[in-house]
C-alpha positions as CSV (number, residue, x, y, z in Angstrom):
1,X,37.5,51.2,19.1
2,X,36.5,53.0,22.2
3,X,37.4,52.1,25.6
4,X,34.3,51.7,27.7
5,X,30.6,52.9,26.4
6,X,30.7,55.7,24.7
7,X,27.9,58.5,25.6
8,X,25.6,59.7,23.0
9,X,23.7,62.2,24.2
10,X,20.3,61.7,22.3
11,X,18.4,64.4,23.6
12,X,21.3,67.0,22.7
13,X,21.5,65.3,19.1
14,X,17.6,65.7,18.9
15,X,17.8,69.2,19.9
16,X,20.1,70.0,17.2
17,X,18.5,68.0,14.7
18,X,15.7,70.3,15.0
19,X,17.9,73.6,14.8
20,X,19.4,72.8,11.6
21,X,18.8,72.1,8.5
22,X,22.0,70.2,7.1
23,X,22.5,66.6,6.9
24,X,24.1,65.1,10.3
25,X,26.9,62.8,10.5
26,X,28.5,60.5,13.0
27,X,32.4,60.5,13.5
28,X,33.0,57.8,15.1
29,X,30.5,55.0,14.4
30,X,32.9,51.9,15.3
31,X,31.6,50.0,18.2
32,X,28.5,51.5,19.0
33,X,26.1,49.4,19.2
34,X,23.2,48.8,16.6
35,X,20.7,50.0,18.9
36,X,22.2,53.1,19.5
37,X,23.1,53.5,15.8
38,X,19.5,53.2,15.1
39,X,18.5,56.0,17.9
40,X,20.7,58.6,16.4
41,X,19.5,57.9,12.6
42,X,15.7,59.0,14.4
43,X,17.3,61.8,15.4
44,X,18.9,63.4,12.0
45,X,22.1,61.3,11.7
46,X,22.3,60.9,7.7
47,X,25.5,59.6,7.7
48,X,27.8,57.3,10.2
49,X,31.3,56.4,9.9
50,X,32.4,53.1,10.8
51,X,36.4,53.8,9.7
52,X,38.1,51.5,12.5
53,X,35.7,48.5,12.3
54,X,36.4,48.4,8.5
55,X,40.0,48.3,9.3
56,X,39.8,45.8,11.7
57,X,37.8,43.5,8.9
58,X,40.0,44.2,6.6
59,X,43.2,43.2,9.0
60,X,41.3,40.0,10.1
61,X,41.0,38.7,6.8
62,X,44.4,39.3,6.6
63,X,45.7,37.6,9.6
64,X,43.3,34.6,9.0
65,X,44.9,34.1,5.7
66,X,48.3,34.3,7.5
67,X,47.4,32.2,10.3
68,X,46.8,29.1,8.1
69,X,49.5,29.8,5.7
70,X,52.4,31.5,7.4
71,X,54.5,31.4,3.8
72,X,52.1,33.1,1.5
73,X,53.5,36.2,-0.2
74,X,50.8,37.1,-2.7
75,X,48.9,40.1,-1.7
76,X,45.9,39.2,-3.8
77,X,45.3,36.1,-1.6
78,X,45.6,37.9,1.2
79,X,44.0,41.1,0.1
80,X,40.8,39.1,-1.2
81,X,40.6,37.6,2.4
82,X,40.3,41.1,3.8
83,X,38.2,42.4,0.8
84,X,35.1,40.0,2.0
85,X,35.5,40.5,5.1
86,X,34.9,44.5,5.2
87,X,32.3,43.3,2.5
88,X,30.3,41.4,4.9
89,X,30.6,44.0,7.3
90,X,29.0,46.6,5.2
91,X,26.3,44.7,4.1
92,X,25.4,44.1,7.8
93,X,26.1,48.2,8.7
94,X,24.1,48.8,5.2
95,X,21.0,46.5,7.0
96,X,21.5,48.8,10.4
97,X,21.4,51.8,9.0
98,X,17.9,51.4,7.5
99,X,19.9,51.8,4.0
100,X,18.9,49.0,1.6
101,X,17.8,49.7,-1.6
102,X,18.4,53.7,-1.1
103,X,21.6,53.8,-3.1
């Protein structure tokens, strides 16, 4: 996750936008906010990758499961746990991204 706001410059991103013709993507999606993920998609962003907040969904399902039972082994318990959670994320990034039903 980033330390501090990141700055997007929109007007830059617009300005290329309109100089090419390929599909844009964000590197570095992870705690942006959903406001600003929205104002880059308007200005050619096809594409945004939300790599570390998946990890970190997938590592708090993991230490919830943990945290209420410090003796389970079984990675399936454990793994399922972190399963929904990134899950539940997606669906929400899905939603903010304008992307529902255009799989």
């Amino acid at each position: 996750m980033y330390q501090g706001e990141p700055q997007i410059d929109l007007r830059r991103l617009t300005e290329i936008q309109q100089l090419v013709s390929v599909p844009l993507v964000l590197h570095g999606g992870s705690g942006l906010s959903d406001t600003m993920i929205k104002e880059t998609i308007k200005r050619g962003i096809c594409k945004v990758n939300y790599a570390t907040e998946l990890r970190l969904a997938y590592s708090n399902g993991v230490k919830e499961v943990i945290a209420k039972d410090p003796k389970v082994i079984d990675p399936k318990k454990y793994g399922l746990a972190g399963r929904e959670k990134v899950t539940a994320l997606v669906r929400q990034k899905i939603k903010v991204c304008g992307s529902i039903n255009k799989a």
